[in-house]
Kinemage of the C-alpha trace (Angstrom):
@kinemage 1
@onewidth
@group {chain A} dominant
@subgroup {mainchain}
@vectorlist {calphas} color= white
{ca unk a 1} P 44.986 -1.289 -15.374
{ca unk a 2} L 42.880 -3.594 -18.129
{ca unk a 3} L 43.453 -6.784 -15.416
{ca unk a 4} L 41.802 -4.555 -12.554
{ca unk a 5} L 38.842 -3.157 -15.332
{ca unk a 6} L 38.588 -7.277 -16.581
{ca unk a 7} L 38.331 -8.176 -12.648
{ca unk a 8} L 35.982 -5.243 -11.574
{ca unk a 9} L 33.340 -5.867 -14.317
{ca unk a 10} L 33.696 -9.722 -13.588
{ca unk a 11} L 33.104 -8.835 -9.820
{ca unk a 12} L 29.831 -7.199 -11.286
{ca unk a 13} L 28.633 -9.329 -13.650
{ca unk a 14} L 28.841 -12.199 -10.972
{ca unk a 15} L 26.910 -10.329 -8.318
{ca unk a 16} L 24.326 -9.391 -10.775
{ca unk a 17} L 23.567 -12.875 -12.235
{ca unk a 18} L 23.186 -13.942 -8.591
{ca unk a 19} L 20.850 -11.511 -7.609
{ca unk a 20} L 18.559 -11.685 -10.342
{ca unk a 21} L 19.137 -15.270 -10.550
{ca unk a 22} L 17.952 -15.450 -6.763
{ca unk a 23} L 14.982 -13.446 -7.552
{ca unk a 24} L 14.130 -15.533 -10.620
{ca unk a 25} L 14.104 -18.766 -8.366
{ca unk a 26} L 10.803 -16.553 -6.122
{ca unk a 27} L 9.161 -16.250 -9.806
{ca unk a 28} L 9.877 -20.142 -10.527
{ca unk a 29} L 8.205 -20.244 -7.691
{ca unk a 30} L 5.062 -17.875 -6.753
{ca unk a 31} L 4.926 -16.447 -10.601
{ca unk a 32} L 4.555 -19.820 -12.659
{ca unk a 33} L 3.520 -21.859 -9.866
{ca unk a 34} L 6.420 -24.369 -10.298
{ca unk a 35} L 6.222 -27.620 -8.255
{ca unk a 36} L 8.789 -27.471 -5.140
{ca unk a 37} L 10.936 -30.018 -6.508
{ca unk a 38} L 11.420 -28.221 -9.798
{ca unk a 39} L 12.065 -25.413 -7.793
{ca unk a 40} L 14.925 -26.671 -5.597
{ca unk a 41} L 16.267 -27.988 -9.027
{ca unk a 42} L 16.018 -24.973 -10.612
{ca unk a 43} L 17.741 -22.994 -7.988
{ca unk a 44} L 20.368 -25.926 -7.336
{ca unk a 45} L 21.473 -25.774 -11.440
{ca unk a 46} L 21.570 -21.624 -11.253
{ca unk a 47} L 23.868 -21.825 -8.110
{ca unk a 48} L 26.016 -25.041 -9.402
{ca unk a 49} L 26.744 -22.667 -12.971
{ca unk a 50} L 27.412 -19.602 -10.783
{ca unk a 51} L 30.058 -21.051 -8.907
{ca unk a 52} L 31.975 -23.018 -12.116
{ca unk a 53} L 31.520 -20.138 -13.795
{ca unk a 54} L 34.275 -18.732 -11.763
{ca unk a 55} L 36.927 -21.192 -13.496
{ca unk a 56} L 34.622 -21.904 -16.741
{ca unk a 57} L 32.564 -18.762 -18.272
{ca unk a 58} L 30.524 -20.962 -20.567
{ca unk a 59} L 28.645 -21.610 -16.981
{ca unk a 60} L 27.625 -18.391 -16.656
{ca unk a 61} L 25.748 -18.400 -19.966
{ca unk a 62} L 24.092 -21.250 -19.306
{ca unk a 63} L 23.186 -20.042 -16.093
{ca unk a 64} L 21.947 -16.440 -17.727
{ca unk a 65} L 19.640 -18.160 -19.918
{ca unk a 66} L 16.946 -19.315 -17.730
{ca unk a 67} L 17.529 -16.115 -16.033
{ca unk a 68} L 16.608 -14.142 -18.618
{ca unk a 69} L 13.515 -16.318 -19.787
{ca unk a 70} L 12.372 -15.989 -16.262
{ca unk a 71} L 12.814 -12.355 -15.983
{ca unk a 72} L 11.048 -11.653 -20.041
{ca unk a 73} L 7.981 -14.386 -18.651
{ca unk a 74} L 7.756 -12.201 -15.607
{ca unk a 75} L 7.607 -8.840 -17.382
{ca unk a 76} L 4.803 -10.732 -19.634
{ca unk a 77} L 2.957 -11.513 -17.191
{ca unk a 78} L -0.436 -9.138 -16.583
{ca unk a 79} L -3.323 -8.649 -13.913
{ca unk a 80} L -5.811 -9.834 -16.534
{ca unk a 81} L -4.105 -12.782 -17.190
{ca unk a 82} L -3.447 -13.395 -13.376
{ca unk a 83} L -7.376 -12.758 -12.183
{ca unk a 84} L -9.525 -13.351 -14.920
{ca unk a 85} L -11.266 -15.613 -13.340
{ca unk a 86} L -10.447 -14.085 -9.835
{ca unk a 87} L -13.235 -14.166 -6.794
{ca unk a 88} L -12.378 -11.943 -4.618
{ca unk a 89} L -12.561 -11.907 -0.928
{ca unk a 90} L -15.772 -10.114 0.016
{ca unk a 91} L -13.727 -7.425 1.824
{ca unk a 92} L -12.309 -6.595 -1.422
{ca unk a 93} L -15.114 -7.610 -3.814
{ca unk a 94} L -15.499 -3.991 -5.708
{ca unk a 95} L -13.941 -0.908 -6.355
{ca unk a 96} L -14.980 1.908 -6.560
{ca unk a 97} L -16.830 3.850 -9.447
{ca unk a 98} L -16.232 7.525 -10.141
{ca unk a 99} L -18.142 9.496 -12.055
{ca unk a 100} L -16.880 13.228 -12.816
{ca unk a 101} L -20.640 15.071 -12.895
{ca unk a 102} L -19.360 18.744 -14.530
{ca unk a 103} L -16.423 20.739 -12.802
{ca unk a 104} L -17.450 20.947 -9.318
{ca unk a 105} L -18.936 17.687 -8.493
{ca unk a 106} L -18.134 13.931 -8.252
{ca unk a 107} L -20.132 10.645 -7.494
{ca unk a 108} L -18.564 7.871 -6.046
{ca unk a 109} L -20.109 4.347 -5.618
{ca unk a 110} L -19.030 1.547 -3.981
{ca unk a 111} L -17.598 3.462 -1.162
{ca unk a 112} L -17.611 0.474 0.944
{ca unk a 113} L -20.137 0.807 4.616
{ca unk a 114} L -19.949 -2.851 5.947
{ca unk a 115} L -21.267 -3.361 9.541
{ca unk a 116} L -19.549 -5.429 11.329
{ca unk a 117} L -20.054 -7.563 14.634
{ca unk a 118} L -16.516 -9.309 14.612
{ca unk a 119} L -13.591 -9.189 12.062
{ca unk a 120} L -14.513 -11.667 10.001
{ca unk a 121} L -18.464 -11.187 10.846
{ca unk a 122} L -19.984 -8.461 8.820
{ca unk a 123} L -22.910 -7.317 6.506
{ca unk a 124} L -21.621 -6.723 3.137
{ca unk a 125} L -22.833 -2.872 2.165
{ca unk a 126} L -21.883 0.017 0.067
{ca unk a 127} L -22.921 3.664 -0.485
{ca unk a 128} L -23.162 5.795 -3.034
{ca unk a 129} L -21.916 9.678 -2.334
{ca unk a 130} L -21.467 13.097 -4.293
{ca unk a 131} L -18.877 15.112 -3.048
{ca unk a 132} L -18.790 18.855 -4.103
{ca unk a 133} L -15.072 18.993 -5.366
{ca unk a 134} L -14.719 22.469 -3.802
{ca unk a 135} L -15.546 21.562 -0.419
{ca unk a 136} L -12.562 19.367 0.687
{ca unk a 137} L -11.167 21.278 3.684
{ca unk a 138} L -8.890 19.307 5.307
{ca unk a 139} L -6.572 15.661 5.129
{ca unk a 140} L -5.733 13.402 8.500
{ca unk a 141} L -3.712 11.057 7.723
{ca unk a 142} L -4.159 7.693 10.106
{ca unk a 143} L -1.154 4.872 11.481
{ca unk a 144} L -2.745 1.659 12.822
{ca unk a 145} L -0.099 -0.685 14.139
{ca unk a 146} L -1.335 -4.510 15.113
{ca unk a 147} L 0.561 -6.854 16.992
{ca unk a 148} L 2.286 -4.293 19.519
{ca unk a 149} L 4.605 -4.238 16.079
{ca unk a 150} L 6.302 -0.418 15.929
{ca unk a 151} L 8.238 -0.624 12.597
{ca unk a 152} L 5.102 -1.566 10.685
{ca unk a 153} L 1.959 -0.056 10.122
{ca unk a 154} L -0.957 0.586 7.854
{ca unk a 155} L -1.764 3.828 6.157
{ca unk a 156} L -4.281 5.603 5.397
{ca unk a 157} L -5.965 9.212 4.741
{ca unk a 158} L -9.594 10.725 5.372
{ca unk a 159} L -10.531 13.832 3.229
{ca unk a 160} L -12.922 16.191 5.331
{ca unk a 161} L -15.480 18.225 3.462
{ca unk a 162} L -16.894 21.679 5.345
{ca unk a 163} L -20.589 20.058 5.619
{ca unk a 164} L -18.828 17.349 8.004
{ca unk a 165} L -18.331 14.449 6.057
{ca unk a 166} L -15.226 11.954 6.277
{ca unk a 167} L -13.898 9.232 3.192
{ca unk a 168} L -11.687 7.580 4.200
{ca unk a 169} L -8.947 5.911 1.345
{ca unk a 170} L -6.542 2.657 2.196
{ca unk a 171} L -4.545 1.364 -0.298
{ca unk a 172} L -4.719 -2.352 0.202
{ca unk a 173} L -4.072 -5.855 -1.188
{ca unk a 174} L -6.408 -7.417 -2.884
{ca unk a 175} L -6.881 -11.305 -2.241
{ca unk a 176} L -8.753 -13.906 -4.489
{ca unk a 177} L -10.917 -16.620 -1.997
{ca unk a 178} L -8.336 -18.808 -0.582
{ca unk a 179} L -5.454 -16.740 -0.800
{ca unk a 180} L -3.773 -15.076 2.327
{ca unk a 181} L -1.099 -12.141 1.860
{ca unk a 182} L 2.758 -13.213 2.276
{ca unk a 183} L 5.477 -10.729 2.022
{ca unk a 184} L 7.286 -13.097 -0.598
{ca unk a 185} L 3.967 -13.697 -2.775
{ca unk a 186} L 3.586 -9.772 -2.872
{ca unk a 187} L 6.721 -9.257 -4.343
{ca unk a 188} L 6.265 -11.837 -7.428
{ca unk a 189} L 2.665 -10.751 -9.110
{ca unk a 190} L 0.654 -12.784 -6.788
{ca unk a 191} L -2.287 -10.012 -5.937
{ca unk a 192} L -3.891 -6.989 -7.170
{ca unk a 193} L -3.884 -3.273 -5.609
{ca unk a 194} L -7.252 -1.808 -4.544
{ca unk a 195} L -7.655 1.967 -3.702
{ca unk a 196} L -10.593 1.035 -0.780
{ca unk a 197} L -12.871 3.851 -0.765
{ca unk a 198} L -14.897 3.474 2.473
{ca unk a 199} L -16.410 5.416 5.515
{ca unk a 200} L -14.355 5.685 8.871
{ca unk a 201} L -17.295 3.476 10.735
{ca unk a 202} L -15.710 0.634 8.483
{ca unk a 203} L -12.275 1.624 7.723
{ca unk a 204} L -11.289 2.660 11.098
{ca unk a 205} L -13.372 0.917 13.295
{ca unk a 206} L -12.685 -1.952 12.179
{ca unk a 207} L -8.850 -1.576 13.604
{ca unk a 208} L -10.001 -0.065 16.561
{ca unk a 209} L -13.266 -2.048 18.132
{ca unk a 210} L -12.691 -5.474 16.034
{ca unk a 211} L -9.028 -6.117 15.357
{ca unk a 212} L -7.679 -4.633 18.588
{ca unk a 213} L -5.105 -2.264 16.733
{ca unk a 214} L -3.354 0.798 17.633
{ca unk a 215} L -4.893 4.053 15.249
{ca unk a 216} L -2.895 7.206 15.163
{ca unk a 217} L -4.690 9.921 13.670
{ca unk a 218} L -2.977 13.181 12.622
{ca unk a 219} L -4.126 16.490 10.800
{ca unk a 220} L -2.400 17.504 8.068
{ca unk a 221} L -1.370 21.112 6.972
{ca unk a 222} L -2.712 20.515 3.592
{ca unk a 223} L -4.608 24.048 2.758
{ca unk a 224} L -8.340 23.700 1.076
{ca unk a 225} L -6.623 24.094 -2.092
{ca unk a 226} L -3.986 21.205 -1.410
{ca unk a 227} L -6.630 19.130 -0.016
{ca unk a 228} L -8.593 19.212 -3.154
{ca unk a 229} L -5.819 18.595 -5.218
{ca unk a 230} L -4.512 15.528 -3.903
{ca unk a 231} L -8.420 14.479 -3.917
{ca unk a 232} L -8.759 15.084 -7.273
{ca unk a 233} L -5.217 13.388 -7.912
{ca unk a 234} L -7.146 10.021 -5.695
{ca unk a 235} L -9.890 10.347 -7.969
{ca unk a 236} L -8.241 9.888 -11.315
{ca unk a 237} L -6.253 7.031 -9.684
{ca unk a 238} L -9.009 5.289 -8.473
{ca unk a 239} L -10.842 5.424 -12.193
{ca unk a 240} L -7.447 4.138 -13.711
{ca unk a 241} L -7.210 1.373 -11.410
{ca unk a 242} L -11.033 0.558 -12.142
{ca unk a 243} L -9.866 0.345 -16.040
{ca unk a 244} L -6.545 -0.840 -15.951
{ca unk a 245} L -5.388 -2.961 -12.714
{ca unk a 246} L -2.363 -3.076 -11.363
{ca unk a 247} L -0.081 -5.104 -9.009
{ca unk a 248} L 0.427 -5.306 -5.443
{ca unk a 249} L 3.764 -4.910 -4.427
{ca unk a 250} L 5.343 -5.606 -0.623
{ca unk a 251} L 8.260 -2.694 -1.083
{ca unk a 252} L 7.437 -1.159 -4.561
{ca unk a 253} L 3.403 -0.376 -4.250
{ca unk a 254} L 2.339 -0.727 -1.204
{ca unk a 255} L -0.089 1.142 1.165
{ca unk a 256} L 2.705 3.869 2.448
{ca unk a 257} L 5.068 4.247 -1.003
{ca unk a 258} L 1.702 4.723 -2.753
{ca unk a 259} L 1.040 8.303 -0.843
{ca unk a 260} L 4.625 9.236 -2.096
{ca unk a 261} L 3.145 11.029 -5.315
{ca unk a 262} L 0.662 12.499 -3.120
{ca unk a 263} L 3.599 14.144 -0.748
{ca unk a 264} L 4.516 15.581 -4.029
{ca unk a 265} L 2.106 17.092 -5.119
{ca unk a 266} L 1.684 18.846 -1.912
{ca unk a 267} L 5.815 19.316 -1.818
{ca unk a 268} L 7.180 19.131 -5.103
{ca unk a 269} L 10.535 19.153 -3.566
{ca unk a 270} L 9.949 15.631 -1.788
{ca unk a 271} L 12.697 12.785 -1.636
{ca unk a 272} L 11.896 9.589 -0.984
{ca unk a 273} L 13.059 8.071 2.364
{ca unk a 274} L 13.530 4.682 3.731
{ca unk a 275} L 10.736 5.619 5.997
{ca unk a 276} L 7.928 4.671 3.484
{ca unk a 277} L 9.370 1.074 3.745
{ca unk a 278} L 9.639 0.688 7.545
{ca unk a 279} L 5.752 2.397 7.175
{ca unk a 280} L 5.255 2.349 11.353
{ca unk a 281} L 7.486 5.397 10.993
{ca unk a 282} L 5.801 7.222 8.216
{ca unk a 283} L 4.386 9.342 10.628
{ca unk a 284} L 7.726 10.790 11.832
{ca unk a 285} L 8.474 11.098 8.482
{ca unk a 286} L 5.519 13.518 8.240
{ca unk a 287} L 6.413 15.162 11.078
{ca unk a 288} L 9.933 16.109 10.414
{ca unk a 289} L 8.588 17.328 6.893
{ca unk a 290} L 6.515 19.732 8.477
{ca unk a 291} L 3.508 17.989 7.218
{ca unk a 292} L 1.508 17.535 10.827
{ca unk a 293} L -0.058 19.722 12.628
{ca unk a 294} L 1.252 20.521 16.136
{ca unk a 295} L 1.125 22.526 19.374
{ca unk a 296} L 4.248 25.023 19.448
{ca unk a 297} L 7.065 23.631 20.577
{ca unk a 298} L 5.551 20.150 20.934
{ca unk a 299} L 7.747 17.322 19.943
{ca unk a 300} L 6.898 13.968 18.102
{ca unk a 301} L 6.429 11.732 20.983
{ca unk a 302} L 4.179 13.900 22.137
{ca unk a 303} L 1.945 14.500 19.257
{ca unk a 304} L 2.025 10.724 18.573
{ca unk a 305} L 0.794 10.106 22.851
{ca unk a 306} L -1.922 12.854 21.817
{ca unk a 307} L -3.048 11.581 18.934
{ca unk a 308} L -3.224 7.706 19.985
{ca unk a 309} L -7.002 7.345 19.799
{ca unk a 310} L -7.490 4.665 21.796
{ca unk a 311} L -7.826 6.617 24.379
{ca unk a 312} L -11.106 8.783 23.175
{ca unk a 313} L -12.588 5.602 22.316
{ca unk a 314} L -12.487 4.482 25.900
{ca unk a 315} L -15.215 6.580 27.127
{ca unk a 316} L -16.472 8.129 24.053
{ca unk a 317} L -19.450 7.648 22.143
{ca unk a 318} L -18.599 5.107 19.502
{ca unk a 319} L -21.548 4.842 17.518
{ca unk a 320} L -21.136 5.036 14.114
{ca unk a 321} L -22.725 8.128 14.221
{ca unk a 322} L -19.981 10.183 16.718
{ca unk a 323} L -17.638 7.842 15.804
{ca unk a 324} L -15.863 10.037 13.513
{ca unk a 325} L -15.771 13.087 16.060
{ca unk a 326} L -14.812 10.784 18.888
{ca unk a 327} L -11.666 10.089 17.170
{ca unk a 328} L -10.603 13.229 16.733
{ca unk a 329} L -11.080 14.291 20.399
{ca unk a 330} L -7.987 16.760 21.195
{ca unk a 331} L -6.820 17.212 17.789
């Protein structure tokens, strides 16, 4: 019995050093900015110990000990020390300000209005908005999938107010000039977290007219009362974010695990599923949750055909100014 305990926690201990020892190698790497041939040494001497370590346990320890200076530098390391002297990307270049005015109200700046010509051809602008706190009546919650890819999307949320407004929220990386976003990077400290605050004319239309993606648009059942919840829960978020930034992260904080809390708040009974990784099916997650609206007795595919909008765009009016209705043609 103690020779099967001795060999089960050895079994353990050995696939724990490799695993963090794997993931210290990405830190080496993208965290402190190694060179590649200190890398490749680096990961060479962790993989040489682990495997002597099987006949000599001395190995291991020297194997653990870069390990675990690698994983205490990590956990040191901060967004203020990362982008103090960050310039961001224009798309990304402020976040937004909110400003609690008494109980009822809220002003929001920097809610970000660009007008663009191409993707990568735009005028820089942003608008300033107060938003009656009481008068959020409804959430959709919007899918846009790009490169015909199914298992991957990006998420995001409007709030609609009863005098017709839309803001939209995407939670989204947010990239220093030069830098382009890599799954790997994301998962190693490498960019920031924005909450973008923006109108649909930018958020959405972009996707739609400029980047050629697929938009799914769905209305939630999120009562009044839900709905102004959740946008007072955004709110807060957005001025702690503003204060104290935070890291990106490709499977831990992303643009779909980030609207987990906000599930919860609507269903306090939520569970996370695997579903907020593979994000392109988020929306069947919602769906199966009882969280979209639907026709009786329509089924997913169906709502998801209906709700492509695509299709409304093709001989709507997509001006910014009907752009917003367009969309949401047959809802």
């Amino acid at each position: 019995m103690k020779k099967v305990l001795v060999v089960s926690l050895t079994a353990v201990w050995a696939a724990l050093l490799f695993a963090v020892g794997m993931w210290s190698v990405g830190a080496v790497a993208f965290s402190f900015g190694f060179p590649v041939a200190a890398v490749v040494f680096y990961a060479v001497f962790l993989l040489t110990c682990w495997c002597i370590g099987f006949k000599r346990r001395l190995a291991w320890f020297l194997c653990a000990v870069p390990v675990v200076l690698a994983v205490a530098g990590f956990a040191a390391i901060t967004p203020g020390l990362v982008f103090r002297d960050a310039v961001w990307q224009s798309s990304w270049g402020r976040l937004p300000h909110v400003r609690f005015e008494g109980e009822n109200k809220v002003r929001i700046a920097n809610i970000r209005n660009f007008n663009y010509r191409s993707e990568t051809d735009f005028d820089v602008r942003y608008a300033e908005e107060v938003y009656p706190l009481d008068q959020v009546a409804s959430i959709d919650v919007a899918l846009s999938h790009w490169d015909g890819l199914d298992k991957v999307a990006h998420t995001m949320i409007s709030f609609n107010f009863t005098d017709g407004r839309h803001l939209a929220l995407s939670m989204e990386t947010r990239l220093p000039e030069g830098e382009s976003q890599d799954f790997l990077r994301g998962l190693y400290k490498r960019y920031e977290i924005i909450d973008v605050m923006a109108f649909e004319t930018d958020l959405y239309k972009l996707r739609t007219d400029y980047r050629g993606e697929d938009l799914y648009l769905y209305r939630t059942n999120a009562t009044p009362e839900q709905a102004a919840m959740l946008f007072a829960a955004v709110l807060h978020g957005a001025r702690r974010l503003e204060k104290q930034p935070a890291f990106y992260n490709s499977i831990t904080t992303n643009c779909t695990t980030s609207l987990a809390p906000a599930l919860r708040l609507i269903d306090a009974a939520y569970k996370d599923d695997i579903r907020e990784l593979l994000n392109g099916y988020s929306d069947e997650l919602l769906f199966e949750l009882g969280y979209l609206k639907h026709r009786e007795g329509e089924s997913f595919a169906e709502l998801k055909q209906r709700r492509r909008v695509s299709q409304y765009l093709q001989d709507g009016d997509r001006s910014d100014k009907h752009y917003s209705e367009t969309i949401r043609t047959n809802l």
